[in-house]
N, C-alpha and C positions, 0 to 999 in steps of 0.2 A: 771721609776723604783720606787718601794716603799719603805719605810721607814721600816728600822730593829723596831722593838716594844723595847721600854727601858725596863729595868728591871736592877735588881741587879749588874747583871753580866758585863753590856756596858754599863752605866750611867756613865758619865763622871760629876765629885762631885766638882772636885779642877775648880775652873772658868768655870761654867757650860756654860756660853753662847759661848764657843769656842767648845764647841759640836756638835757635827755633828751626825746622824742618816739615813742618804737616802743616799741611794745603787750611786745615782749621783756623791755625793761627797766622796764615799768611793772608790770605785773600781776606777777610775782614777786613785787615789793618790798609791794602791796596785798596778797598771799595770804600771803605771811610773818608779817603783824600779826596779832595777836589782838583789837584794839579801833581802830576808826577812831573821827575828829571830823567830825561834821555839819554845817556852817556855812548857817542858816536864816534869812531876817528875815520875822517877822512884823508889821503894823500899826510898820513900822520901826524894830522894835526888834531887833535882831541877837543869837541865840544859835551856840553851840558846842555839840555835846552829843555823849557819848562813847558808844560804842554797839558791840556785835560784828556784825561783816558776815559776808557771803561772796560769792566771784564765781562765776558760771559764765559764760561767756563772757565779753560786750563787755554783762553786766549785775551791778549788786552791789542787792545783797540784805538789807534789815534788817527785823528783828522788836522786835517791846513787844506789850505791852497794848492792848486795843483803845482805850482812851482817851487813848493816848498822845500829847500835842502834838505830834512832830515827826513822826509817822510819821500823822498825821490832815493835817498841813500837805503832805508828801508825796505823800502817796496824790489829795490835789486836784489834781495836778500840775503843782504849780511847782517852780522851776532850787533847786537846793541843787549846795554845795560838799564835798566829801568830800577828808578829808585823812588819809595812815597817814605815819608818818615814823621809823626805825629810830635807834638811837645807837648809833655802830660805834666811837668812840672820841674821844678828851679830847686836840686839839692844844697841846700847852702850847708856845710859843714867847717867845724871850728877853728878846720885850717883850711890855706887857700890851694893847698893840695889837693885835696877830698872833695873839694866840691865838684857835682856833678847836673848831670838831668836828668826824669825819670820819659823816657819814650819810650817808643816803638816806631820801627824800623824794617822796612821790606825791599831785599834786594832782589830782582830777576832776570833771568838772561834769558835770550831766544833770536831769534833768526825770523826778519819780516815776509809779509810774502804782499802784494795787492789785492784789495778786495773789490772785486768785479758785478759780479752779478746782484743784478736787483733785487734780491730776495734778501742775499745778508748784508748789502748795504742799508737795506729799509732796519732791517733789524738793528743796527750799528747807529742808527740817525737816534731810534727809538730808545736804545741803552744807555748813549749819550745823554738825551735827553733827562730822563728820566735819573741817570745820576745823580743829576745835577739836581734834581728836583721831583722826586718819587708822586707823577699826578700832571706833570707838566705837559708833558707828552700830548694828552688829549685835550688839553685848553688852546694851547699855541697851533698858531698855524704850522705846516710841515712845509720843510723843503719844496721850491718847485725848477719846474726843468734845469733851471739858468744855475739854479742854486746847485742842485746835482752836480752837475757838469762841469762845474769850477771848484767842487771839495772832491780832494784825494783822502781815501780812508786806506788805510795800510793795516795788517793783522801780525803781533809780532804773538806766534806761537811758545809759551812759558816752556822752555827744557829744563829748567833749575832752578832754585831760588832757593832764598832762606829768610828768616827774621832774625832780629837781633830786639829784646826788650831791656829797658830797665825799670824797675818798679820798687818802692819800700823806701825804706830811712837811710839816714845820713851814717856814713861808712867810716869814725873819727879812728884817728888812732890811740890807745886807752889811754895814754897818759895825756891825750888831750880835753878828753871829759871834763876835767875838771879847773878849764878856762870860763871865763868869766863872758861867753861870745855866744849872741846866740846862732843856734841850729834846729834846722829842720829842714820840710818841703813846702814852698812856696806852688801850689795846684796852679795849673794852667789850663785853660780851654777854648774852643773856638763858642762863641754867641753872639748869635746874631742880635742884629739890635731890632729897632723898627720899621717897616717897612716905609719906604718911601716913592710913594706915587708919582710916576712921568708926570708932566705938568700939562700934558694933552690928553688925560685919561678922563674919560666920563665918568661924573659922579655916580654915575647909576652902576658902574664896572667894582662889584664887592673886594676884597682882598682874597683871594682863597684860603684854604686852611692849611694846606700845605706850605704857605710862605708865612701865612701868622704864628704857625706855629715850628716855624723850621728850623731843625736840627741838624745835626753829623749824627747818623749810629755811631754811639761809644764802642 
């Protein structure tokens, strides 16, 4: 994959060399997330709004209701901000200066357009789907008429974007080493626990192995 071109818009300025520019290190760290932030202004008044995506290519992908503000503001097609951002870990360092986080971070901009046609909304249902749960797709029931007709799915085309990572040790200033405090990196991750059964499910309905065993790609 190629590299997004810097400019104005995705030039990462505050500690440049945690920047990131190639679709490699981007789109992993956006398909990882379970929920992105939409960054919109309307009539100048600026929302966030939290929302599940998915990618297929160099496009991401959200749904709501067909009434939905942000995705009726989208679908007219204007530039929105999309942001996913991971917490890999708590840098606690010897002063209360230094202390940081070690993440990853992916910002993107694009211009919506609506998604119409049956062929790439089936696809869109299915991406969804399977985001969320790599296997799901063919277990669960799919969408029908009613359900159609009342989800708006909107495509916001990626023109730009970048990453921002941090990673490694605590960053002291030297003549703080040798305080008596401790430091380091407290690891963070998402893990799931154990599945818990609707209380109308049939004993005879196994757990699948995709939710026994379910994870985030790191």
């Amino acid at each position: 994959m190629s590299d997004f071109p810097k400019s104005e818009l995705n030039t990462v300025r505050r500690l440049p060399k945690r920047g990131h520019y190639d679709r490699d290190v981007i789109y992993p760290i956006v398909d990882e997330a379970l929920i992105c932030h939409v960054g919109f202004s309307i009539d100048g008044q600026p929302f966030v709004m939290p929302t599940i995506h998915t990618r297929i290519n160099d496009t991401i992908y959200l749904h709501g209701a067909i009434a939905n503000r942000m995705l009726n503001h989208i679908n007219n097609g204007n530039s929105v901000c999309i942001n996913v951002t991971h917490l890999d870990g708590i840098v606690f360092a010897r002063s209360v200066f230094h202390h940081s986080m070690n993440y990853r971070s992916a910002v993107l901009f694009g211009k919506g357009r609506v998604v119409e046609t049956y062929e790439e909304r089936w696809r869109v249902f299915e991406a969804l789907t399977e985001h969320i749960a790599k296997g799901r797709w063919n277990d669960a029931r799919h969408p029908n008429e009613t359900e159609d007709k009342t989800t708006k799915i909107v495509a916001v085309e990626i023109e730009s974007a970048s990453a921002k990572i941090r990673t490694g040790p605590v960053g002291d200033e030297e003549e703080d080493y040798v305080l008596p405090v401790w430091a380091g990196v407290l690891p963070l991750n998402v893990k799931a626990g154990e599945p818990e059964a609707d209380s109308r499910l049939s004993e005879k309905t196994v757990v699948p192995d995709y939710i026994k065993n379910y994870r985030r790609t790191p």
